[in-house]
C-alpha positions in Angstrom: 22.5 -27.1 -3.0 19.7 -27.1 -5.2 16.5 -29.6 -5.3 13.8 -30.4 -8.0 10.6 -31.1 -6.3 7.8 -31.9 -8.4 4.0 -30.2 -7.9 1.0 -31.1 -8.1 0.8 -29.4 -11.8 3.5 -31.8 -13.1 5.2 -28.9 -13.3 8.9 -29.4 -11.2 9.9 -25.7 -9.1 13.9 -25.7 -7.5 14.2 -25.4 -3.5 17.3 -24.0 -2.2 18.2 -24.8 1.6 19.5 -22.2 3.3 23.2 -22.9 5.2 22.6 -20.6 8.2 19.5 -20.2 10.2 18.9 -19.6 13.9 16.1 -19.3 16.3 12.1 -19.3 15.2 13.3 -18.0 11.6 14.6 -21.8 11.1 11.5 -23.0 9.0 10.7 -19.7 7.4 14.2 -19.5 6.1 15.3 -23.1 5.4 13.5 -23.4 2.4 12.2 -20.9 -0.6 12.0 -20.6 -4.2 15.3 -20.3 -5.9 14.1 -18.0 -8.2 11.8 -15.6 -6.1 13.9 -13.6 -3.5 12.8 -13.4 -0.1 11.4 -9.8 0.0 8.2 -8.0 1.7 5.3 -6.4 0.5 7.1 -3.0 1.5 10.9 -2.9 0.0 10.6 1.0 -0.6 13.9 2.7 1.4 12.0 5.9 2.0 15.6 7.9 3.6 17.9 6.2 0.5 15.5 7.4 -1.6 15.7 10.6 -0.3 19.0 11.2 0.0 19.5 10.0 -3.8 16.9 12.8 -5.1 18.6 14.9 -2.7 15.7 16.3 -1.0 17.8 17.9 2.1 20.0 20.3 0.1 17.4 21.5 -2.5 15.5 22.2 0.5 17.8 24.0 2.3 18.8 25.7 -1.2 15.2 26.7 -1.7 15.5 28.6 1.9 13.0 25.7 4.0 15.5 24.3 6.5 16.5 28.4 7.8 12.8 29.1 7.3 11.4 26.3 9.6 14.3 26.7 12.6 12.9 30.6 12.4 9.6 29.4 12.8 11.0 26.9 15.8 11.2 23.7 13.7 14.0 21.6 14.9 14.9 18.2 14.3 15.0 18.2 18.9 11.6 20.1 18.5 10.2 17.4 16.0 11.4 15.0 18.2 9.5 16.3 21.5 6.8 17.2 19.8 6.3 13.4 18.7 5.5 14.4 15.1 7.3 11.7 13.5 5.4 9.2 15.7 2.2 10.9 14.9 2.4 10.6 11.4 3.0 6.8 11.5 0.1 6.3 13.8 -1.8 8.2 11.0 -0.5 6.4 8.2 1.7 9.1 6.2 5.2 7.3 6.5 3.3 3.9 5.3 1.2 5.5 2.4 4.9 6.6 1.2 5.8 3.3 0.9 2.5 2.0 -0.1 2.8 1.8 -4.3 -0.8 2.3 -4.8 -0.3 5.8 -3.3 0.6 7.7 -6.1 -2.7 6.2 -8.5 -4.7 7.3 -5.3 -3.8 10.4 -5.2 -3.8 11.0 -8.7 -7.4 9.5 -9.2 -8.3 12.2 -6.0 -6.8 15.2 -7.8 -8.6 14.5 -11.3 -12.2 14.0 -9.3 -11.7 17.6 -7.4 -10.4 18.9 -10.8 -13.5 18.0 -12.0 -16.0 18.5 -9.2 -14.9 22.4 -9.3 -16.5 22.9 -12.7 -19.1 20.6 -11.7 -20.5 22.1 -8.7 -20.2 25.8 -10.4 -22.2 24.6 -13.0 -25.0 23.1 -10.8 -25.1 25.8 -7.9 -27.6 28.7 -9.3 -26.8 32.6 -9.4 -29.7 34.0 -7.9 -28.3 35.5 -4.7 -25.1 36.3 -3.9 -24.3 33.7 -1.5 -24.7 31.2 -4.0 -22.1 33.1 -6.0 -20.2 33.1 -2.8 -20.5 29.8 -2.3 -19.4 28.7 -5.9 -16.0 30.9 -5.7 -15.0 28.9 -2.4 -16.2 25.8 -3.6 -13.7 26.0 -7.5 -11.3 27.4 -4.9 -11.4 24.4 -2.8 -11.2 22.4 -5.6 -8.7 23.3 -7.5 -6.2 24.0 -4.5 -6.6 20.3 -3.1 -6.9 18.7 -6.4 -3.3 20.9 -7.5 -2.0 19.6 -3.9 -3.2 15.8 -4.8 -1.7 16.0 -8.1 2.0 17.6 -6.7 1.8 15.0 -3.7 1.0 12.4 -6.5 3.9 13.4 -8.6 6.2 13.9 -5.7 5.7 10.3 -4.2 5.5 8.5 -7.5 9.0 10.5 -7.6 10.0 9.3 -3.8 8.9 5.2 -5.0 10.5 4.9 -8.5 14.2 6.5 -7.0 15.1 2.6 -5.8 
C-alpha cells in the first residue's frame, strides 16, 4: 500500500508500510521511502566478493595456501592465535569495506612516490651517511608507496566485485 504525503517543500514523497514487523524494529521498519531501499552505510560482502574474484584458488595456484601451512599457518592456528579478531580491533576488515579506502591509499602511495625523489634531492652528499641515508630513505619510499598503490588496486578490486 502506497501513501502520498506532502513536505514541507510542496514537493509530495511515497511512504510504503511495511506488512511484517516485530519487536523494537516496529517503528524503524513500518515506514520508509518507496524509492530508497533500506540499506547501511557498509553493504560491501567482503567473502562474496572474494569468492567471485576467486581469491582462494589463485592463491593456492600461486603456491601461498602450501607455503603458509609449511610456515604453521592454519585456519585452527589463525583462529588461536586471535588474528582475525585482531585485525578488526585494528580496523583492517572495516577499511575493506570502507569505499574511501582505495582513494586513501592511492593518495598515500603518490605522496611516498613523490617524497623519495624529494628527500634525495634535499639531503646533501657530503659524507657518506648522508648518502646512506638517502638510499634507505628512496628505498623506503618506493617499497611502501608500490605496496599503497598494489593494496589500492587490490581493494578497489575487492569493492567494485558486488
Amino acid at each position: 500500500m502506497a501513501l502520498l504525503v506532502s513536505s514541507m517543500a510542496t514537493t509530495q514523497m511515497p511512504l510504503q508500510f511495511a506488512s511484517k514487523t516485530s519487536g523494537y524494529k516496529k517503528a524503524a521498519t513500518t515506514m520508509r521511502g518507496a524509492g530508497k531501499p533500506a540499506t547501511t552505510s557498509n553493504n560491501i560482502k567482503l567473502l562474496t566478493n572474494v569468492e567471485k574474484l576467486r581469491l582462494l584458488t589463485k592463491a593456492e595456484k600461486a603456491g601461498l595456501l602450501s607455503a603458509a601451512e609449511k610456515a604453521g599457518f592454519s585456519l585452527s592456528s589463525i583462529e588461536k592465535l586471535g588474528l582475525l579478531s585482531k585485525a578488526e580491533e585494528l580496523g583492517v576488515l572495516s577499511a575493506a569495506t570502507d569505499p574511501s579506502t582505495p582513494s586513501a591509499l592511492l593518495t598515500l602511495s603518490l605522496g611516498l612516490l613523490g617524497l623519495g625523489p624529494f628527500l634525495v634531492f634535499l639531503v646533501p652528499e657530503e659524507y657518506p651517511w648522508e648518502i646512506g641515508l638517502q638510499v634507505v630513505v628512496a628505498l623506503g619510499c618506493v617499497v611502501g608507496g608500490s605496496a599503497a598503490f598494489a593494496a589500492s588496486n587490490f581493494v578497489s578490486n575487492l569493492q567494485k566485485s558486488s
